[in-house]
N, C-alpha and C positions, 0 to 999 in steps of 0.2 A: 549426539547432543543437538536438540535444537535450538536454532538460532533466529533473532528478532530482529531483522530490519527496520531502519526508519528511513525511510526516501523523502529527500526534499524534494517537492515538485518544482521547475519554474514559474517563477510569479508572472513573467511574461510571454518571452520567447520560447517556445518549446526545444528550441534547438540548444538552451540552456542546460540541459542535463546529461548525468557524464553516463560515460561507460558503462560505468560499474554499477549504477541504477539500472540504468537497462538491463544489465544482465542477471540484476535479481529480482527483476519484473517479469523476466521469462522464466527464471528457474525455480522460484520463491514454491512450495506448498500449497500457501493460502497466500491473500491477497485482502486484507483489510484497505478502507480507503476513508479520509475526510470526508470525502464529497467524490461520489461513484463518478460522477459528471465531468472530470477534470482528467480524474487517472484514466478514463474512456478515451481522452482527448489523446494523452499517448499515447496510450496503446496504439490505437489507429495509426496516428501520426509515423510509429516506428514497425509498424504490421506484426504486434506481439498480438500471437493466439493463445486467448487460456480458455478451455473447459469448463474451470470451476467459477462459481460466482462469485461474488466479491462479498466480503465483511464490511456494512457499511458501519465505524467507528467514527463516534463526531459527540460533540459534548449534550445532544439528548438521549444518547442512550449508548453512553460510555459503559455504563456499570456492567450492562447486561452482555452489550459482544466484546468486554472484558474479560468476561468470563468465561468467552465462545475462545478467544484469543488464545487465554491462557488453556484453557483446554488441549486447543493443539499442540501448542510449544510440551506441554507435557506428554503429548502422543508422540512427541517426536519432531513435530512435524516444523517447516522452515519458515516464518511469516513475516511478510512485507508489510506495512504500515508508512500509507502513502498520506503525506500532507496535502492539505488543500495545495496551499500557495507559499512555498519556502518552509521556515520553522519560524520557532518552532514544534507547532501542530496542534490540533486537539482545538481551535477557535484561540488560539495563543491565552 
């Protein structure tokens, strides 16, 4: 069964986010994001490598990699759904 992550990002400190974010930042499927530029920012910060591009989801074109989203949760597949800055998400 797949499953949909919602990761709060930290609104400041990067050294604010748990564990268990991280670890479904590395293991996640796909990887939607608010704002690519932010969830970039950890990645780096914690030296997570992913392969695959990122789903950029953010409220001008919600509809469409909505549809990219649900796509995969029906292929199976495991997807993370990174906030900009806390929750939220989605431009609150």
């Amino acid at each position: 069964m797949a499953t949909l992550w919602i990761i709060a990002t930290p609104i400041g400190n990067l050294e604010d986010i748990t564990h268990r974010a991280l670890r479904i930042l590395k293991e996640a499927d796909a990887l939607a994001c608010e704002d690519t530029r932010q969830t970039l920012k950890i990645l780096q910060r914690y030296e997570i490598q992913r392969e695959d591009k990122f789903i950029a989801y953010h409220e001008h074109n919600e509809e469409r990699a909505g549809e990219t989203l649900l796509k995969h949760l029906a292929e199976g597949r495991n997807v993370a759904l990174c906030t900009d800055s806390g929750m939220p998400g989605i431009s609150d």
